[in-house]
GUPASE-156214 format. One line per 5 residues: number of its first residue (from 1); their letters; for each residue x, y, z of C-alpha. Coordinates in pm, 1 decimal. Example, Ala and Ser with C-alpha at 12.3 -4.5 7.8 and 13.67 -1.06 7.14 Angstrom:
<atoms>
1 = as = 1230.0 -450.0 780.0; 1367.0 -106.0 714.0 $
</atoms>
This chain:
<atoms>
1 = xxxxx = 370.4 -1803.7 -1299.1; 563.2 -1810.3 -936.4; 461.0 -2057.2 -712.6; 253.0 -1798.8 -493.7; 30.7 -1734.6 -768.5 $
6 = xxxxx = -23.2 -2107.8 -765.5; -102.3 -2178.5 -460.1; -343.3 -1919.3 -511.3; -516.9 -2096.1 -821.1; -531.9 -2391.3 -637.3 $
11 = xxxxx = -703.4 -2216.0 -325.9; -970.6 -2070.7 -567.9; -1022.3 -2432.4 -721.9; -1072.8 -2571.4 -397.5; -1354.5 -2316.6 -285.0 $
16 = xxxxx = -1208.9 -2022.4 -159.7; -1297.8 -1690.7 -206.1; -1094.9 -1509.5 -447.6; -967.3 -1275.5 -132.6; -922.0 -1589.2 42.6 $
21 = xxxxx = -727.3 -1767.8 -184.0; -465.8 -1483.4 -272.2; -436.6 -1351.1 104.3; -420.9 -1712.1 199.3; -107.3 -1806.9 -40.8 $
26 = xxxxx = 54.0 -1450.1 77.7; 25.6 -1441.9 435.6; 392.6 -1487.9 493.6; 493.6 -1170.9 300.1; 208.2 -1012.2 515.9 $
31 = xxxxx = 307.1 -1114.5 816.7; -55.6 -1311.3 900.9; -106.1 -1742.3 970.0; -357.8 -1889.1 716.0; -595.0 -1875.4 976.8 $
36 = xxxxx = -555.5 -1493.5 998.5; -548.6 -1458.4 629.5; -870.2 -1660.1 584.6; -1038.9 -1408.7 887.8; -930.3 -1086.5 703.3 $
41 = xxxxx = -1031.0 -1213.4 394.2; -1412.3 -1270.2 474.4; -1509.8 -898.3 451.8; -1321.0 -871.0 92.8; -1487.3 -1133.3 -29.4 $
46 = xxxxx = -1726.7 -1075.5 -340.1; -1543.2 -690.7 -353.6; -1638.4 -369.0 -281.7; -1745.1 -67.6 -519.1; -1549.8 -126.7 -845.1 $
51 = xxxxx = -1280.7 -388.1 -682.9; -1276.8 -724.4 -667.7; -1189.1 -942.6 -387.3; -858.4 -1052.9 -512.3; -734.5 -691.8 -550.3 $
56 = xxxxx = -830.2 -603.9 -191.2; -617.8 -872.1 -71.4; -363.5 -807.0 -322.3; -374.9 -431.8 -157.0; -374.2 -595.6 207.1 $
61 = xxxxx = -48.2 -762.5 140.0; 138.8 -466.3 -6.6; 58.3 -275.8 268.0; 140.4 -500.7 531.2; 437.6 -556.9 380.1 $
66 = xx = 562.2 -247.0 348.0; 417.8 -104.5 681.7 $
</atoms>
């Protein structure tokens, strides 16, 4: 796995959210701090409808990315 998705394990070991801990080990390719990734995260956390948390922020970073 790339070191990203690390990071992102080890958020999710330490506590975090699933949202949390992806957005969190992204925020560079979506432009946000940690401390903005952890704020945008808190709404996405536990999912919503049929996704979970990690795929929302998953979803976040694409489209920041590529907006």
């Amino acid at each position: 796995m790339g070191a990203k998705t690390d990071v992102a394990i080890k958020n999710h070991s330490s506590g975090y959210s699933c949202s949390s801990a992806v957005l969190q080990a992204f925020c560079d390719d979506a432009g946000l701090s940690p401390d903005e990734a952890r704020r945008l995260a808190g709404p996405m956390a536990g999912g919503a409808r049929v996704k979970c948390g990690a795929v929302l922020a998953a979803e976040a970073v694409i489209e920041r990315h590529y907006s």
